[in-house]
matplotlib code that plots the C-alpha trace (Angstrom):
import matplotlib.pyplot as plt

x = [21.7, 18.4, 16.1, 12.6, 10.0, 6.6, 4.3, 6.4, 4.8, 2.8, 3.7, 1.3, 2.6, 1.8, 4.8, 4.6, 4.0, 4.2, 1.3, -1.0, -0.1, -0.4, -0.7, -1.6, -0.1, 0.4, 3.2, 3.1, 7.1, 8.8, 12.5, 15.1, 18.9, 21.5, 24.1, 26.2, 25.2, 26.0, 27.4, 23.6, 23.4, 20.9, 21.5, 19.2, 17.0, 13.4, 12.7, 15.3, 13.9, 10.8, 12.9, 15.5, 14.1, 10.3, 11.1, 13.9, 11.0, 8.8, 11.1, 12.1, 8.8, 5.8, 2.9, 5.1, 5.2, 7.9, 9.3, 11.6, 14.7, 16.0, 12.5, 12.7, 9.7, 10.7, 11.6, 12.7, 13.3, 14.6, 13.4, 11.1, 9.4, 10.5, 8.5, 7.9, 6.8, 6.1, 4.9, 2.0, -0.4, -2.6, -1.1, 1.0, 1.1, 2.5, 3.8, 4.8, 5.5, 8.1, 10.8, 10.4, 7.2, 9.1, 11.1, 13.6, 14.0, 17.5, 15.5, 13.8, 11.1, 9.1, 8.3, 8.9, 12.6, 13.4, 11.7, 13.0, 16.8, 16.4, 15.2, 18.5, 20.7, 19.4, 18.9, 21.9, 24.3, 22.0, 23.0, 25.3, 28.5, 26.8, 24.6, 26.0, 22.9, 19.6, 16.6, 13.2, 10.4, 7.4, 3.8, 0.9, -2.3, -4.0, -7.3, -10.5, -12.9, -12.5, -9.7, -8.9, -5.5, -5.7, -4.1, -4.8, -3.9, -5.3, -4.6, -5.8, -3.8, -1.2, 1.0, 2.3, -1.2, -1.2, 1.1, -0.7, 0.1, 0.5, -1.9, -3.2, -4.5, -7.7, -10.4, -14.1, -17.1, -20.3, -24.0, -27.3, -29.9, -27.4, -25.8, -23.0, -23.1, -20.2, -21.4, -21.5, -18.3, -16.6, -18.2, -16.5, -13.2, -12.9, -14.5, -11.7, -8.8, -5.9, -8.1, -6.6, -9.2, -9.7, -11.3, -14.1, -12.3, -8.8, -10.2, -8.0, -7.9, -5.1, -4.6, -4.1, -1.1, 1.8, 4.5, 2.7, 1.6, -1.9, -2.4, -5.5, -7.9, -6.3, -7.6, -5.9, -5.4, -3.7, -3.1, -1.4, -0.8, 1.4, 4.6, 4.5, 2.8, 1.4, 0.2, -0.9, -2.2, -3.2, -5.6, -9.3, -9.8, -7.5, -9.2, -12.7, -13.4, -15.6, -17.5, -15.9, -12.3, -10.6, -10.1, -11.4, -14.3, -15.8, -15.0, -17.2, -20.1, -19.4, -19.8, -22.7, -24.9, -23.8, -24.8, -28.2, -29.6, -28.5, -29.7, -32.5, -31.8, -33.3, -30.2, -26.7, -23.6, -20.0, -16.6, -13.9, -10.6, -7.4, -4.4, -3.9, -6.2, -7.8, -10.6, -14.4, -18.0, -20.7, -24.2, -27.1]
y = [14.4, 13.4, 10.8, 10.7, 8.8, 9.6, 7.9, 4.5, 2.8, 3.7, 2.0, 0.5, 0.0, 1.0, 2.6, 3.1, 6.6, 7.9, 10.0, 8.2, 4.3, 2.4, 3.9, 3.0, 5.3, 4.9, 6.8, 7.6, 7.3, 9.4, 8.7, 10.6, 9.3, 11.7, 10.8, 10.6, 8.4, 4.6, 2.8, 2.7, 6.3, 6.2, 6.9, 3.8, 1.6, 2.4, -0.9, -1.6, 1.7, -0.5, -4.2, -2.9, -0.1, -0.9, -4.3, -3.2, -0.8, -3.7, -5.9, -3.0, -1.6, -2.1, -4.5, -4.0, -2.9, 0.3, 0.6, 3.0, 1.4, 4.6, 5.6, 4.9, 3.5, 0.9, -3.0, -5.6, -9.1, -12.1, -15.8, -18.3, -15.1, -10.8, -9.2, -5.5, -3.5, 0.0, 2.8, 5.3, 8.0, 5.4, 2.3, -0.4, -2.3, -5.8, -8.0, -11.3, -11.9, -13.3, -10.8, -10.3, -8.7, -5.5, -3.2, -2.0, 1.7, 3.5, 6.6, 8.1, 8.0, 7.3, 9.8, 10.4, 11.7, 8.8, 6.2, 8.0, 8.0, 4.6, 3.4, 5.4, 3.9, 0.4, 1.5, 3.3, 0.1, -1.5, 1.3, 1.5, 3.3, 6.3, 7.5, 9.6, 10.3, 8.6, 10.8, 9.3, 11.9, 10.4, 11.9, 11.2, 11.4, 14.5, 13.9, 16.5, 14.6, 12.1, 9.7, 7.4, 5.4, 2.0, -1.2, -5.0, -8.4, -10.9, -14.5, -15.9, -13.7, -15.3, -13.1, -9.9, -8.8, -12.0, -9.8, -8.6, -5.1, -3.5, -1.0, 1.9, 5.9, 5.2, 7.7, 6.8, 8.2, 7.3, 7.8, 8.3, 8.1, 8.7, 11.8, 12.0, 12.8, 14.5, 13.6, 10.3, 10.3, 12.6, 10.3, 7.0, 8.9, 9.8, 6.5, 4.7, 7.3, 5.5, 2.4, -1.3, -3.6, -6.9, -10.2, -11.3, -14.8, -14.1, -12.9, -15.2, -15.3, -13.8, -17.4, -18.5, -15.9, -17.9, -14.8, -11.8, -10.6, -10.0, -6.4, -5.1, -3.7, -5.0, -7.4, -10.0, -11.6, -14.4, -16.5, -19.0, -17.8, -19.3, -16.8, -17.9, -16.9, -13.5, -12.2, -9.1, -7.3, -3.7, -1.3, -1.8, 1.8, 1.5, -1.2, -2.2, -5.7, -6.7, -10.0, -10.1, -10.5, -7.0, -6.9, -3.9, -5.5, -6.9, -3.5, -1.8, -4.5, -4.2, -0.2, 0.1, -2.9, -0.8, 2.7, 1.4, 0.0, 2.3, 5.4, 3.9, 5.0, 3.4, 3.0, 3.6, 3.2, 3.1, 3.3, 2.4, 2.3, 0.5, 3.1, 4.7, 4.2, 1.0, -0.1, -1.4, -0.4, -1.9, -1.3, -1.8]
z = [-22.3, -20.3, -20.9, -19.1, -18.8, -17.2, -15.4, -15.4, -12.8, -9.3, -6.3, -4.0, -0.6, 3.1, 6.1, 9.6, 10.4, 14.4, 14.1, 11.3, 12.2, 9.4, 6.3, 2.5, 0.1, -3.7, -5.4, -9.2, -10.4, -12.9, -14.0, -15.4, -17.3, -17.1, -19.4, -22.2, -25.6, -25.8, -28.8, -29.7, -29.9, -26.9, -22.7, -22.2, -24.2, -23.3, -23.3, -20.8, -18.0, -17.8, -17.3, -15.1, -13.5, -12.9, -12.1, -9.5, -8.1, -7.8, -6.1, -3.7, -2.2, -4.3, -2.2, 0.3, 4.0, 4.1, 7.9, 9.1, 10.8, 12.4, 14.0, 17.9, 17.7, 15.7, 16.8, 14.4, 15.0, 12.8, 13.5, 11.9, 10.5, 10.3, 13.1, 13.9, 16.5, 15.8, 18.3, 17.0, 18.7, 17.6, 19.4, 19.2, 16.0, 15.7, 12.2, 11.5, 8.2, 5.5, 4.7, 1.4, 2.7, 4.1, 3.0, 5.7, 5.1, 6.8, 7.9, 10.8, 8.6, 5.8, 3.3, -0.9, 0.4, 2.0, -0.4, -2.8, -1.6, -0.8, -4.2, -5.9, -3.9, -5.0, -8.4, -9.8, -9.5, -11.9, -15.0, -17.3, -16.7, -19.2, -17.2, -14.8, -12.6, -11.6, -10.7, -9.6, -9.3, -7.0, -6.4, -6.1, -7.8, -8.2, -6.5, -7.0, -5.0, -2.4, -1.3, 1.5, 2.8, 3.5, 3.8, 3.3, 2.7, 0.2, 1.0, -2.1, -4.4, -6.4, -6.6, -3.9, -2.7, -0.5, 1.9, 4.8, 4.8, 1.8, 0.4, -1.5, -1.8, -3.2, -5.0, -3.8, -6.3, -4.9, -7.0, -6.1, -9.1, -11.2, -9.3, -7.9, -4.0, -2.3, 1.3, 0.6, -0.8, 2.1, 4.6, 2.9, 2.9, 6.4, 7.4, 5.8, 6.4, 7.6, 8.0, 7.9, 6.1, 7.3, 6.1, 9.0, 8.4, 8.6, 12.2, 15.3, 18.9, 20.9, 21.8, 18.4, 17.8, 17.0, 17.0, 18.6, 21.8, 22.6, 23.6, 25.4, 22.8, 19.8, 16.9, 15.2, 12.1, 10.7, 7.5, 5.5, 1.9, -1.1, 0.7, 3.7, 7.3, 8.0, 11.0, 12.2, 15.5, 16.0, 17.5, 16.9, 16.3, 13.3, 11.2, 10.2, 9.6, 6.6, 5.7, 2.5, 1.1, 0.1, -3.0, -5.0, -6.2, -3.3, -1.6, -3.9, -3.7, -0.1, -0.1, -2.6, -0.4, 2.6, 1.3, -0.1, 3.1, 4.9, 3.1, 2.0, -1.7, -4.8, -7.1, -5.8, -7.9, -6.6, -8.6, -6.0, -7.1, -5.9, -6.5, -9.8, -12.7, -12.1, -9.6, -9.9, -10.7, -8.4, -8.4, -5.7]

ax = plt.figure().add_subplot(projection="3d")
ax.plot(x, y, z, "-o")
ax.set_aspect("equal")
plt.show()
């Protein structure tokens, strides 16, 4: 017998990639039970896929930052705070952070194989002894228009966006007069491929780095959040700092201000999103 359930939750997170740097991905989960009937005539309670599985999920990877222990260009170190270094084409990109802000992946790489395997392994001790086999389906959205990767940190979230490097695959729709414009669109989206989105405040001096090491060319950027300390250093090429904080709906206020002064347009409307299904409407 299978049970499945689609759609049970997306997962939010960024990974260290050699050629792309730091990346913000969002996954879309599927789950199947292989298994034989329980004394309730069921493989699993529904109810029970979304307490023990989702939650498991969320305490493995989602809002977190995915690195991939067997990479060579990886370095970890344990202290006061996790650190890694990873190598890129991009650059050198450095992390101070608590722990439960990573998620320490046993692969060359990360990918949906190796999340994926990684996530099983976690998972299936947590079943019954029914069900014989665990199978998690990700993917991600399907995505007509345009999309961008990126990653942030929000110090004043209560809850796991505070970490400084988690993120998202984000669709961008942008509207002028009431129509929607594809260039403005694919310009947003390769503007912000791959980006890292920082606060202008959480902005520090090499000499204020506590953990790090200042690296020629490199911004930095530090803060003090309910979790702990986070701190962060990488390329300038790879982020773009904003005088706002990063959450979805100042991104959007942020991208519709932008677009109308500098396009000169009349009435501009923006529907950003933040993952999967849920984002913000600004207007200018």
């Amino acid at each position: 017998m299978i049970l499945f359930v689609r759609d049970l939750t997306v997962i939010d997170f960024s990974y260290l990639c050699q050629q792309r740097g730091l990346l913000g991905e969002s996954y879309i989960v599927d789950v199947e039970l292989h298994g034989d009937l329980d004394q309730t005539s069921m493989v699993f309670d529904f109810g029970l896929v979304k307490k023990v599985i989702k939650k498991a999920i969320d305490q493995l990877v989602d809002h977190k930052l995915a690195i991939p222990a067997l990479s060579p260009a990886t370095q970890l170190f344990s202290g006061e705070v996790e650190q890694v270094l990873f190598s890129s084409a991009k650059g050198l990109l450095q992390i101070a952070s608590p722990a439960e802000a990573f998620a320490v992946i046993q692969a060359e790489k990360v990918d949906m194989a190796s999340v994926t395997e990684f996530l099983t392994e976690q998972i299936k001790p947590l079943l019954p002894d029914n069900v014989a086999k665990l199978v998690l389906q990700l993917r991600t959205e399907q995505v007509s228009g345009f999309s961008y990767h990126y990653t942030h940190g929000l110090k004043k979230h209560d809850g796991n966006c505070q970490r400084i490097a988690h993120g998202h695959r984000s669709t961008i729709q942008i509207f002028d007069n009431g129509m929607l414009s594809p260039k403005l669109g694919k310009y947003w989206s390769e503007r912000w491929e791959d980006i890292y989105l920082a606060t202008a405040e959480d902005q520090i001096e090499a000499s204020a780095l506590r953990y790090l090491k200042a690296e020629a060319g490199a911004l930095h950027f530090a803060y003090s959040s309910a979790q702990g300390y986070f701190e962060i250093s990488l390329p300038a090429a790879t982020c773009e700092v904003v005088p706002c904080d990063t959450t979805v709906e100042c991104l959007a206020d942020y991208i519709a201000a932008s677009v109308k002064e500098s396009h000169q347009l009349s009435a501009v409307k923006v529907v950003a999103f933040e993952g999967v299904g849920k984002g913000a409407i600004a207007f200018a």
